[in-house]
C-alpha positions as CSV (number, residue, x, y, z in Angstrom):
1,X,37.7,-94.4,98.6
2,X,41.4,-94.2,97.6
3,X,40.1,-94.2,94.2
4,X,37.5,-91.4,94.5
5,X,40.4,-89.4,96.3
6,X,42.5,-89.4,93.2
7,X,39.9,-88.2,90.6
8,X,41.1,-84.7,91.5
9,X,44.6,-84.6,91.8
10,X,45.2,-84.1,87.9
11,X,42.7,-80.7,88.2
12,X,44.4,-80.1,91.6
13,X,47.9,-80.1,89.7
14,X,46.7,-77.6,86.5
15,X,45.4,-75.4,89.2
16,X,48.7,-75.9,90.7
17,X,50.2,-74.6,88.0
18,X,48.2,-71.6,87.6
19,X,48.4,-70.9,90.7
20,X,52.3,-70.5,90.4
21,X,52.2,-68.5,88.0
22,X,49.5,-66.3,89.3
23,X,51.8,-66.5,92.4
24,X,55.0,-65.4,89.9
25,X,53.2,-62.6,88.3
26,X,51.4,-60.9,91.6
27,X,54.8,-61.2,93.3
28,X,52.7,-62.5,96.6
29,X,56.0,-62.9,98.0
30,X,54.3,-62.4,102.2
31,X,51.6,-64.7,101.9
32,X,51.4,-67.5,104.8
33,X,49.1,-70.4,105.7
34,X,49.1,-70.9,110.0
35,X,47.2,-73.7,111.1
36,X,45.0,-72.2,114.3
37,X,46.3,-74.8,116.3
38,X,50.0,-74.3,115.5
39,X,51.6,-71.4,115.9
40,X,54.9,-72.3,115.3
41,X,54.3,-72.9,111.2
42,X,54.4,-68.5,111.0
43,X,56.7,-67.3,108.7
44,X,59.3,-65.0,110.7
45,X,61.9,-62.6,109.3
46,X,59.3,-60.4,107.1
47,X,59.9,-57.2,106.9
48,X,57.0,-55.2,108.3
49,X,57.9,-52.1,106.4
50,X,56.2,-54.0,103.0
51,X,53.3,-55.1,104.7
52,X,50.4,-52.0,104.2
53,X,47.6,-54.0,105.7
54,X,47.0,-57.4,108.1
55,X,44.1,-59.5,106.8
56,X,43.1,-62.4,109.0
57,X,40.6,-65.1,107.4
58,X,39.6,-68.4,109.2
59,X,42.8,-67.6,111.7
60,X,45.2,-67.2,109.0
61,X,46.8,-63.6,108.5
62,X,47.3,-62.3,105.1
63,X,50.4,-59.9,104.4
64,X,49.3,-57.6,101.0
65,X,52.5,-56.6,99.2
66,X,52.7,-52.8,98.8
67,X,50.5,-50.8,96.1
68,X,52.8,-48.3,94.2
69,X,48.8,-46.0,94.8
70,X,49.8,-42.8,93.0
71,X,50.8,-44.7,89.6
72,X,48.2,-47.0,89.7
73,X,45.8,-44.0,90.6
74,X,47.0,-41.9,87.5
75,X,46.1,-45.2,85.2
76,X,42.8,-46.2,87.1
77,X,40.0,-44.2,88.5
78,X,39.3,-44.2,92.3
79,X,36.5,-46.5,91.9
80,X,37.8,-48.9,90.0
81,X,41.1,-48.6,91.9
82,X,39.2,-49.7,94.6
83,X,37.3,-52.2,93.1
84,X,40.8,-53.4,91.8
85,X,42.2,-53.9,95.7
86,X,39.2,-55.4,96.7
87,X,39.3,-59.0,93.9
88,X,42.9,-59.2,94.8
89,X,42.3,-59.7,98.4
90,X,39.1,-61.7,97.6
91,X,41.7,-63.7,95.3
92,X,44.7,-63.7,97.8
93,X,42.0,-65.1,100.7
94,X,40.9,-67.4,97.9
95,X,44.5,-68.8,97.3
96,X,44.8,-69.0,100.9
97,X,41.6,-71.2,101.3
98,X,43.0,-73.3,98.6
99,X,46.1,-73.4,100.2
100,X,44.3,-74.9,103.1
101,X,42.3,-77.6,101.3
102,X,45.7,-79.1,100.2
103,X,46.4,-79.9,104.7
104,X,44.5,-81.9,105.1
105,X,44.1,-83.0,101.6
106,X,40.5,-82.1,100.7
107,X,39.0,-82.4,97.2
108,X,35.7,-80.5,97.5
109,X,37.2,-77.6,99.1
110,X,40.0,-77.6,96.9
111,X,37.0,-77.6,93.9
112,X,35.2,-74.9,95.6
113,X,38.4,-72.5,96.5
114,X,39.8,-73.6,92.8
115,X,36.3,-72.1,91.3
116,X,36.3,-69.0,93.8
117,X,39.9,-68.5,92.5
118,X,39.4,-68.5,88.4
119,X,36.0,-66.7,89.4
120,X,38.1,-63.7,91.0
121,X,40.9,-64.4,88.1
122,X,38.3,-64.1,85.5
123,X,37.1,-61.0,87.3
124,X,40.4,-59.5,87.1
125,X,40.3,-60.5,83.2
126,X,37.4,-58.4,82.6
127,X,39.0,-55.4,84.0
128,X,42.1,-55.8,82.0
129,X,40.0,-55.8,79.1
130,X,37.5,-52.9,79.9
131,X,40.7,-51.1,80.7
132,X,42.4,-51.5,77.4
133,X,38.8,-51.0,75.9
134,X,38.4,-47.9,77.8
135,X,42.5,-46.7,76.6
136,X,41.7,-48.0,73.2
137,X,38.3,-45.1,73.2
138,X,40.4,-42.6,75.1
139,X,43.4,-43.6,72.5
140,X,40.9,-42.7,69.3
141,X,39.6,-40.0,70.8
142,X,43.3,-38.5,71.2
143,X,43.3,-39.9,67.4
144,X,40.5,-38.1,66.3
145,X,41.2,-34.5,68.7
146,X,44.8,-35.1,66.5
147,X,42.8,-35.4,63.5
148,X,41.1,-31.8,64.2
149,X,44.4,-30.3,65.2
150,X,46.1,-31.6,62.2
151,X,43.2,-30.3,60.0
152,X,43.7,-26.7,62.1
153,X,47.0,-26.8,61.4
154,X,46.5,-27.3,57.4
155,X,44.0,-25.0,57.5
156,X,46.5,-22.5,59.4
157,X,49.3,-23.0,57.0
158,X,46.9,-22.3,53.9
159,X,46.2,-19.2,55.7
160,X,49.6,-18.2,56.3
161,X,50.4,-19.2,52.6
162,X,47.7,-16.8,51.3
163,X,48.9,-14.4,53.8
164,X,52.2,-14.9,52.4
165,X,50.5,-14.4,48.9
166,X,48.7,-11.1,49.8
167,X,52.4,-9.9,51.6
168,X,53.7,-10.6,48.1
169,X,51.1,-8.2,46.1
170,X,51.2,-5.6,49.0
171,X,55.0,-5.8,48.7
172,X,55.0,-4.9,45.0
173,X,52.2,-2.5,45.3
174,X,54.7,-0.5,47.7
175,X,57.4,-0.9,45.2
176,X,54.9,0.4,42.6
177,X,53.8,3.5,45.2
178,X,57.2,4.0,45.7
179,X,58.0,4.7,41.9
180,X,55.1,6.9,41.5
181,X,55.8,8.6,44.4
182,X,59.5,9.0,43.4
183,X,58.2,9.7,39.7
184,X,55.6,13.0,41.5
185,X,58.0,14.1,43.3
186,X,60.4,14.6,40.4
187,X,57.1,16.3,39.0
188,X,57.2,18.6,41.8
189,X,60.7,19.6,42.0
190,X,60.3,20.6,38.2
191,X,57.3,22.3,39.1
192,X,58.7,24.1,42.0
193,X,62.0,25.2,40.0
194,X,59.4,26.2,37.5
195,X,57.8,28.6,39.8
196,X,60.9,29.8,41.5
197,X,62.0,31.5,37.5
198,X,58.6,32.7,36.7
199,X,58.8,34.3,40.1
200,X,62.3,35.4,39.1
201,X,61.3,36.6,35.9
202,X,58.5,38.4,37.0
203,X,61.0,40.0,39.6
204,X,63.4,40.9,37.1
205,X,60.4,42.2,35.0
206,X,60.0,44.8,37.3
207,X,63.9,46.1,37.1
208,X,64.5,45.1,33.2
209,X,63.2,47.9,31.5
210,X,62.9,49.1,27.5
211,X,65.3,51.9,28.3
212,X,67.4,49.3,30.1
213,X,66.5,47.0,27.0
214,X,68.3,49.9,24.7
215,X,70.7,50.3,26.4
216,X,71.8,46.5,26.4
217,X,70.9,46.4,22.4
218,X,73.4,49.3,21.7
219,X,76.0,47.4,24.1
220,X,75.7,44.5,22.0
221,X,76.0,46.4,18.7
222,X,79.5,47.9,20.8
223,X,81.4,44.7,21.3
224,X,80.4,43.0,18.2
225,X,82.4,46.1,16.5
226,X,85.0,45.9,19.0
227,X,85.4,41.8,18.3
228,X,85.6,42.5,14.9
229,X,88.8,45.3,14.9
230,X,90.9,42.9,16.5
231,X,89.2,40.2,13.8
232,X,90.2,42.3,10.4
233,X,94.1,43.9,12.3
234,X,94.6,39.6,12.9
235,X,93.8,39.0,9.0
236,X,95.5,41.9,7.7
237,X,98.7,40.3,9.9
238,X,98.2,37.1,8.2
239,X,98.1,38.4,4.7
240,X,94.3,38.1,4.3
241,X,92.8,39.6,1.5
242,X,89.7,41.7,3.0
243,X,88.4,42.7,-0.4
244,X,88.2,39.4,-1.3
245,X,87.1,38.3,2.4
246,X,84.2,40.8,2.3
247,X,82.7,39.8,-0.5
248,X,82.8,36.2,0.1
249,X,80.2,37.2,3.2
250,X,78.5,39.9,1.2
251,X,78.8,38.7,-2.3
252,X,76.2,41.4,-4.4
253,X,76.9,44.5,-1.5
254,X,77.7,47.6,-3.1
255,X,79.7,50.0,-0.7
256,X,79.8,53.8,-0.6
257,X,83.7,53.9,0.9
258,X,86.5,51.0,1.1
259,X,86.9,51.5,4.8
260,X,82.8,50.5,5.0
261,X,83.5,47.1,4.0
262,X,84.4,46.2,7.7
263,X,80.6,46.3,8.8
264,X,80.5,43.2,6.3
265,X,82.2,41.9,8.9
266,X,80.3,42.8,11.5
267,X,77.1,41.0,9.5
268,X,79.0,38.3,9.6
269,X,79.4,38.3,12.9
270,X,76.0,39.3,14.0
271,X,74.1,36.4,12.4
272,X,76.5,33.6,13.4
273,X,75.7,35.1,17.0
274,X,71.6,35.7,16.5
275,X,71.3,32.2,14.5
276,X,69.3,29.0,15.8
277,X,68.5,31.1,19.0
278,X,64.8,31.8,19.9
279,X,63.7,34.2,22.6
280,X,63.6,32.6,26.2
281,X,63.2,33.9,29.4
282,X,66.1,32.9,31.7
283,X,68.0,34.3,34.8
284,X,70.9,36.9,33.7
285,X,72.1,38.3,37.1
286,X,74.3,35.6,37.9
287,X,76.7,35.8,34.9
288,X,76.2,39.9,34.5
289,X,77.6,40.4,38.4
290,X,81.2,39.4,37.0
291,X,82.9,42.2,35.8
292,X,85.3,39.5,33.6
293,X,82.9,37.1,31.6
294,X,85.9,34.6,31.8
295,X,85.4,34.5,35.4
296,X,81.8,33.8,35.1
297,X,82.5,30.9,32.6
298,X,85.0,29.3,34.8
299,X,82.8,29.5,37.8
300,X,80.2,28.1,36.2
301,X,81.1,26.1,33.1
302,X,78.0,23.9,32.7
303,X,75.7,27.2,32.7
304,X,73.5,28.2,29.6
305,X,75.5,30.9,28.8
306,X,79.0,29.0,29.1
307,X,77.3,26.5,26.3
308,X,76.7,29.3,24.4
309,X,79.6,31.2,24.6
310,X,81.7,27.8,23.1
311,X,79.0,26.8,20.3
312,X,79.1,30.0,18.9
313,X,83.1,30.6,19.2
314,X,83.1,27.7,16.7
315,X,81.0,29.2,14.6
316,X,82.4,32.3,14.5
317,X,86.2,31.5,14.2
318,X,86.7,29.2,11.2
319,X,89.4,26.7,11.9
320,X,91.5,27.7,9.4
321,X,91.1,30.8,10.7
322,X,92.5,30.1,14.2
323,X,95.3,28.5,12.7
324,X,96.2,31.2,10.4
325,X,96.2,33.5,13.4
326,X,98.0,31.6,16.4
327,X,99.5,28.6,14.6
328,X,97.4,26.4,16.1
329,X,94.0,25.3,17.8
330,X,94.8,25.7,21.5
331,X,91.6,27.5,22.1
332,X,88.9,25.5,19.5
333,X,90.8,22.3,21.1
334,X,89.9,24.1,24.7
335,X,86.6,25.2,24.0
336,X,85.4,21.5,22.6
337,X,86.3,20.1,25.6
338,X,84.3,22.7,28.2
339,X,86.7,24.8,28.9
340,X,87.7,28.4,28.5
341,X,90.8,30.0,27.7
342,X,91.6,33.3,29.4
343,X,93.6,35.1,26.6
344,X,92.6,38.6,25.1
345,X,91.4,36.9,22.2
346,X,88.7,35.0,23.7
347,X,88.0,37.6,26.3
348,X,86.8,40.0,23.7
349,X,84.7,37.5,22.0
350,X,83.3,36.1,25.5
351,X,82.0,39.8,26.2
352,X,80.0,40.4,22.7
353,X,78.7,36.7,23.5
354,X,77.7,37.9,26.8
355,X,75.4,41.1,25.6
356,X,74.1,38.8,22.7
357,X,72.9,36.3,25.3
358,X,71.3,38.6,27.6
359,X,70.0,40.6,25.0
360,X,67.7,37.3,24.1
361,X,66.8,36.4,28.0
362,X,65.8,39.6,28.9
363,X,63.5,40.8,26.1
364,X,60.6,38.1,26.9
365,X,61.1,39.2,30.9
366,X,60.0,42.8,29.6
367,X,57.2,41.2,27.1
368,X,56.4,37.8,26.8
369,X,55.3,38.3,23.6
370,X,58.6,40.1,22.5
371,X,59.5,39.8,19.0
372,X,63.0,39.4,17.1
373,X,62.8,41.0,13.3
374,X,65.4,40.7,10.4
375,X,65.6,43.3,6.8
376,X,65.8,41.6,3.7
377,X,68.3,42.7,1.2
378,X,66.8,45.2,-0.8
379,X,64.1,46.4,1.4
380,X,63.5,50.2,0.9
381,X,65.2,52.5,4.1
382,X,62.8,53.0,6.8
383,X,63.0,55.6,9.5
384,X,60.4,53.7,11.6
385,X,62.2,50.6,11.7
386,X,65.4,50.8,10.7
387,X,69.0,53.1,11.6
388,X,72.0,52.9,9.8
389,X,75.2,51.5,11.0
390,X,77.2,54.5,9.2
391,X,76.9,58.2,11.1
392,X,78.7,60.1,9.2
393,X,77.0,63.0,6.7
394,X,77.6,61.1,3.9
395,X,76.0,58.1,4.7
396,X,73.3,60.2,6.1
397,X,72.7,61.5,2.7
398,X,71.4,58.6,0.9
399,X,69.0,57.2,3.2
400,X,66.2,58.7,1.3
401,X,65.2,56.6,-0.9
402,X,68.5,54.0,-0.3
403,X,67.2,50.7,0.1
404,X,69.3,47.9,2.3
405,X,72.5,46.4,1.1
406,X,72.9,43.7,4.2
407,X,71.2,43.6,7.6
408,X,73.9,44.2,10.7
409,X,72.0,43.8,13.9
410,X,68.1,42.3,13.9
411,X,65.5,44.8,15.2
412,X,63.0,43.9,18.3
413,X,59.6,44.9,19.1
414,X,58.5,44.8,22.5
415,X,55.4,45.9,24.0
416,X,54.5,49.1,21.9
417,X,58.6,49.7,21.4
418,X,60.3,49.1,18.1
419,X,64.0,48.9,18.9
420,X,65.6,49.6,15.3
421,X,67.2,47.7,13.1
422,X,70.7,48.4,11.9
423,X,71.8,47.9,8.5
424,X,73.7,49.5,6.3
425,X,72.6,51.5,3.2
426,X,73.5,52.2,-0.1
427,X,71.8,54.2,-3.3
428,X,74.0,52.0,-6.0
């Protein structure tokens, strides 16, 4: 008998053991065996705050340690939460039973509770493991929705890369409408300013006549006779010889007096003024309403007519002319660098440069098709086309059959109107 009885104490003491641990692990720090018969074996001094629920099993009460319920029950559904509670108590009341087979010591129930106890332990097991299966599903399927949303998000930031792309191209076709636009509206402003001085010109038209035209013409002729006085008294001051000075600018001229040899000058004169200019409509009101053509070069000194007025003061006075009559080149030095000098001098010249210039704007406002003519040397006198420069009877005399010694103004036809040319005649 004694040796039957001992057969199970080795299995009793590995159960033992697992039971510790098991003991360890669940924390069953409130569980008591009572025997029914004695009462005075019940654990005192616990603390019926951890107790959530009294289980009594063959007269012994069972004291559950508390469930932290809302963790659990954010980790477990309710079902299996329940199903969870309920093989722990079946364990604990196992435990207990075995706990009871050890007073009085006996083997089969300790066999039997031992079994019912790994039974519930391996029950517990197979949760454990369907729960880490079930996370290991739930942690592939966060896998695999991270997989999509990774995949979304490459797909997102090709989009925003193309989007980046097509920014780039819309960008430098703004850059490229902004030129052309910048590039048509330059167009337009041309156009406009265009329009505004064929309007003008077609106003001006309207008050520019041929009489008006005449007039100007004979104006002209005027002050390039009055430039040319001061011109011959200055070289006669300096010791000039005019003789010779005349025929250097009309070298075959035969003349009918001495004293004529001063329109030779006035040639002279006339086609440095008429030379390398071409008849253009332009605007003449704003340098014509100063009374002082100094005043209208200094107010305006980048104007058409200011760039004329210098160009042809240096090719009209000769250098060594200047110098010979000022002792210097105040005024060429002046005029190359934009500016005007107010002395009598240049104020004479400036006003023959004036009636030139608007002489050439204003003929093409009249007639667009107005036309600038020159007489050849030798050309036979011609009362249609043609005046001479000398009035007296004398002069008068030989224009029959005189022919043309040098050309002093250019004539112009405009419209039907042939506005004579002067020149000066001789019968030699």
């Amino acid at each position: 008998m004694e040796s039957d009885g001992a057969k199970p104490l080795k299995p009793s003491s590995n159960i033992s053991d697992i039971v510790s641990k098991f003991a360890k692990v669940c924390k069953l720090k409130s569980i008591g065996v009572h025997q029914p018969h004695n009462s005075s074996n019940a654990p005192s001094g616990e603390d019926g705050s951890d107790v959530t629920e009294d289980t009594e099993c063959g007269g012994v009460k069972i004291h559950p340690q508390p469930v932290e319920v809302k963790r659990v029950s954010k980790m477990c559904g309710g079902e299996e939460l329940s199903k969870l509670f309920d093989i722990v108590s079946t364990l604990k009341l196992a435990y207990v039973q075995l706990q009871e087979a050890h007073v009085p010591y006996n083997p089969k129930k300790i066999i039997a509770a031992d079994e019912r106890f790994l039974a519930e332990l391996e029950a517990i097991c197979k949760m454990k493991r369907a729960y880490k299966e079930k996370q290991l599903v739930k942690l592939k399927s966060d896998s695999s929705r991270s997989d999509i949303l990774g995949k979304k998000i490459e797909l997102s930031e090709k989009l925003l890369e193309e989007f980046k792309l097509q920014m780039e191209v819309n960008n430098s076709e703004i850059i490229c409408l902004q030129k052309e636009l910048r590039d048509l509206n330059l167009v337009n402003t041309t156009l406009a300013e265009k329009v505004r001085q064929l309007s003008l010109q077609r106003k001006t038209a309207r008050v520019w006549t041929i009489t008006r035209f005449e007039d100007t013409f004979r104006a002209a002729s005027r002050s390039i006779h009055d430039f040319a006085k001061p011109l011959i008294s200055l070289m006669k001051a300096t010791g000039w010889d005019l003789d010779l000075a005349a025929k250097a600018v009309e070298v075959e001229a035969a003349y009918l007096k001495r004293c004529h040899k001063k329109y030779a000058f006035e040639a002279y004169i006339s086609r440095r003024l008429f030379s390398g200019i071409s008849l253009k409509p332009y605007n003449v009101d704003s340098t014509m309403r100063y009374d002082d053509p100094i005043d209208a070069l200094i107010e305006n000194p980048n104007s058409e007519f200011a760039r004329y007025c210098g160009e042809k003061y240096l090719q009209v006075v000769h250098p060594m002319m200047e110098t010979r009559f000022f002792g210097n080149l105040d005024h060429r030095t002046l005029v190359l660098s934009g500016k005007h000098p107010r002395t009598s001098f240049y104020q004479i010249f400036a006003r023959m440069a004036r009636w030139v210039w608007v002489l050439h704007g204003i003929a093409p406002l009249i007639d667009s098709e107005a036309k600038m003519f020159a007489v050849k040397r030798g050309s036979e006198f011609s009362h249609v086309h043609m005046e001479s420069v000398v009035e007296d009877g004398e002069a008068a005399a030989v224009l029959d059959g005189g022919h043309v010694e040098f050309m002093v103004m250019p004539g112009f036809k405009i419209l039907e109107t042939l506005v004579k040319s002067r020149v000066y005649v001789s019968t030699q």
